[in-house]
C-alpha positions in Angstrom: 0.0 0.0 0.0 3.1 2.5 0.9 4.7 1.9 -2.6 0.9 2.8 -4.6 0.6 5.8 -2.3 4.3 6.8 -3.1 3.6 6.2 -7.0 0.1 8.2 -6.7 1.9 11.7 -4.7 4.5 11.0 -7.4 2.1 10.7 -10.3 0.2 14.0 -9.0 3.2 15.6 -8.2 4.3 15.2 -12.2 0.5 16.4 -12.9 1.0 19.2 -10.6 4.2 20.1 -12.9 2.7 20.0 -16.1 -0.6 21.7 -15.1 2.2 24.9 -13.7 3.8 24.7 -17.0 1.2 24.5 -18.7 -0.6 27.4 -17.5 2.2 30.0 -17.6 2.2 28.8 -21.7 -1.0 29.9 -22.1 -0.9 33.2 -19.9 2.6 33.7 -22.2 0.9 33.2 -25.8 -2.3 34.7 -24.7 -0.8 38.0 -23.6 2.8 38.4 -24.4 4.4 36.7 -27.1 3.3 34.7 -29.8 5.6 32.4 -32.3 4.6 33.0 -36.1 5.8 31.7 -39.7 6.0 33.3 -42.6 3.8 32.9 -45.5 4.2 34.0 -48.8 7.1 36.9 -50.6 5.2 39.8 -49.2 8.2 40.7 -46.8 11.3 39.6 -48.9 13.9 40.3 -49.0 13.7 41.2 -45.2 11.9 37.6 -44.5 11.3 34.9 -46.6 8.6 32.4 -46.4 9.4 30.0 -44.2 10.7 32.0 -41.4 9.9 31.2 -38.5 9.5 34.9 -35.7 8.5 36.0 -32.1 6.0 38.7 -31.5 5.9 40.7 -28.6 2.3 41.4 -27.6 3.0 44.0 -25.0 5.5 46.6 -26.8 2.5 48.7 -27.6 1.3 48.9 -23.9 4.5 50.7 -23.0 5.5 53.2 -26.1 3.4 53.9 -29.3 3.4 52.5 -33.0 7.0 53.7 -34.6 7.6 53.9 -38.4 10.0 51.3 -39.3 8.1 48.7 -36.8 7.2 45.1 -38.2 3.8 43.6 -37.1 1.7 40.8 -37.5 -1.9 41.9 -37.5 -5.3 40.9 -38.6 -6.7 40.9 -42.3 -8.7 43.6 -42.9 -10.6 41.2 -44.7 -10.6 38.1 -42.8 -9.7 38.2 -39.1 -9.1 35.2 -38.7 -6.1 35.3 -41.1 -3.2 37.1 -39.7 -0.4 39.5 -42.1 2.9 40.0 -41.6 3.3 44.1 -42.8 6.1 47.2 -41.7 4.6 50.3 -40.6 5.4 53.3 -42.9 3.3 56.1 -41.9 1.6 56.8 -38.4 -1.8 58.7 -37.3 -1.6 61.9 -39.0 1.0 61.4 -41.4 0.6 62.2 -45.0 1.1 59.6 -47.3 2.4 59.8 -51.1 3.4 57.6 -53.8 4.4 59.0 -56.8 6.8 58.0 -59.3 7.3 54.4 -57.5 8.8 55.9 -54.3 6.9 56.7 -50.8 6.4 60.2 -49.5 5.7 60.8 -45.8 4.7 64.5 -45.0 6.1 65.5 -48.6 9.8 63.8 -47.6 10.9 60.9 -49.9 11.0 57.6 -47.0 14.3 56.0 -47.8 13.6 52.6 -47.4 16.5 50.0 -47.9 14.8 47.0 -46.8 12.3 47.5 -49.4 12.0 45.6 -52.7 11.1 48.3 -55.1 9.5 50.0 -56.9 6.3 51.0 -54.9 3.4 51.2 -56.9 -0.1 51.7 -56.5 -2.9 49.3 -56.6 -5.2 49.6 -59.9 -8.6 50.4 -58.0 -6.8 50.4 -54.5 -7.1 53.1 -51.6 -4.8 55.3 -52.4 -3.7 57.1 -56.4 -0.6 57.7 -58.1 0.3 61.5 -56.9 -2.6 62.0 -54.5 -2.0 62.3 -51.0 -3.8 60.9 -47.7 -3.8 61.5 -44.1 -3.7 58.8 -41.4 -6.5 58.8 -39.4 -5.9 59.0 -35.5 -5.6 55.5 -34.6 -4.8 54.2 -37.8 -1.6 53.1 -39.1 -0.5 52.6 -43.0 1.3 49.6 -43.5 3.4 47.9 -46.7 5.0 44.9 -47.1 9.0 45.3 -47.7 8.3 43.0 -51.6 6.1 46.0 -52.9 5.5 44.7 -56.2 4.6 41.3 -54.6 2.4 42.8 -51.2 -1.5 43.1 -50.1 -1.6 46.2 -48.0 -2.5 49.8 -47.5 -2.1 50.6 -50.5 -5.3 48.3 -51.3 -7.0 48.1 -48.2 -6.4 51.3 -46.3 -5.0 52.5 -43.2 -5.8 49.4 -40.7 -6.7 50.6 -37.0 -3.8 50.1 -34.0 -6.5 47.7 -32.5 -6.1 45.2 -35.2 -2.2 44.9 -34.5 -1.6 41.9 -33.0 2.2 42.5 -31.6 5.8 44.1 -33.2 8.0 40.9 -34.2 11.2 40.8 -32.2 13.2 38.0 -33.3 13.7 35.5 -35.8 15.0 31.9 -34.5 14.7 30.1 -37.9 16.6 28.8 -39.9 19.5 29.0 -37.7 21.2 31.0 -40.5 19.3 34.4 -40.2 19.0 33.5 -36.0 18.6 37.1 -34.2 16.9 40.3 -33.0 14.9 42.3 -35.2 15.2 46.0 -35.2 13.6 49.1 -36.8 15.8 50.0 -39.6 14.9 53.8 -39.5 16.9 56.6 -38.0 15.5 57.7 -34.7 14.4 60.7 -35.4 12.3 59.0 -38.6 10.2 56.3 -36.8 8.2 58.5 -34.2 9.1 62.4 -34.7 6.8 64.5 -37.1 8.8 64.7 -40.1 9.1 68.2 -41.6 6.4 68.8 -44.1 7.7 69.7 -47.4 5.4 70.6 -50.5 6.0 68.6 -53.8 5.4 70.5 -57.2 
């Protein structure tokens, strides 16, 4: 009887273990990080598809959205699918494309992660030449492989709520293993860039 009671505490103990585990996995992937692969050439060259990424669900709570930033958020057309996108422009900004290149507040967006050239979308939001304005709690997103990418410039801004976390880090393949950063100067991804009128 001493040896089942042993194995029993020592069975419980294990389910004890697992059920601890267990829940701090879920409280993690519910409300902090998510793992995420890549589908599809939207991002390339930055990520391929394939890649496998970590997405911090929390950065927003702690600083605002940040030109340069790369999210995963929701479809603006199904939900339940989920986008991997950079943010270009952020509430308020003035968006341009003309000529193949982006304009933010009338200043050509250097973008060397980009696949270019950046065109617009036959029937999409936003015309060759015209500009827009961000809404307040909107953002404008692009994928970095612009002649290959379903975003903003078809759909429209897509609201802050819809972002489901900033992607961090890539751990696969082993190869391209590391942090990912925002690519744009400082003073690019949050500051109000100077306004400047094209002719």
């Amino acid at each position: 009887m001493r040896i089942i009671k042993s194995f029993i505490e020592f069975v419980m103990d294990i389910l004890e273990t697992i059920s601890f585990v267990g829940s701090i996995f879920i409280v993690v992937y519910l409300f902090i990080l998510q793992p995420n692969q890549v589908k599809g050439q939207s991002m390339e060259p930055t990520f391929s598809n394939g890649d496998y990424i970590l997405t911090s669900k929390i950065t927003y709570k702690f600083r605002e959205v940040k030109r340069g930033d790369v999210i995963i958020l929701k479809s603006p057309k199904n939900p339940e699918i989920e986008f991997i996108k950079r943010i270009v422009a952020i509430p308020g900004d003035k968006v341009m494309i003309k000529n193949g290149s982006l304009y933010i507040n009338g200043r050509l967006l250097e973008e060397p992660y980009a696949k270019p050239p950046t065109q617009v979308w036959p029937g999409g939001y936003i015309k060759e030449g015209e500009e827009v304005v961000v809404p307040e709690g909107y953002v404008f997103v692009l994928g970095d492989n612009r002649p290959r990418s379903s975003d903003s410039r078809e759909f429209g801004p897509v609201p802050i709520q819809d972002i489901i976390g900033v992607v961090f880090y890539r751990y696969f393949p082993p190869s391209k293993a590391g942090p990912i950063r925002n690519p744009l100067p400082e003073n690019l991804q949050s500051l109000s860039i100077l306004y400047y009128p094209i002719g």
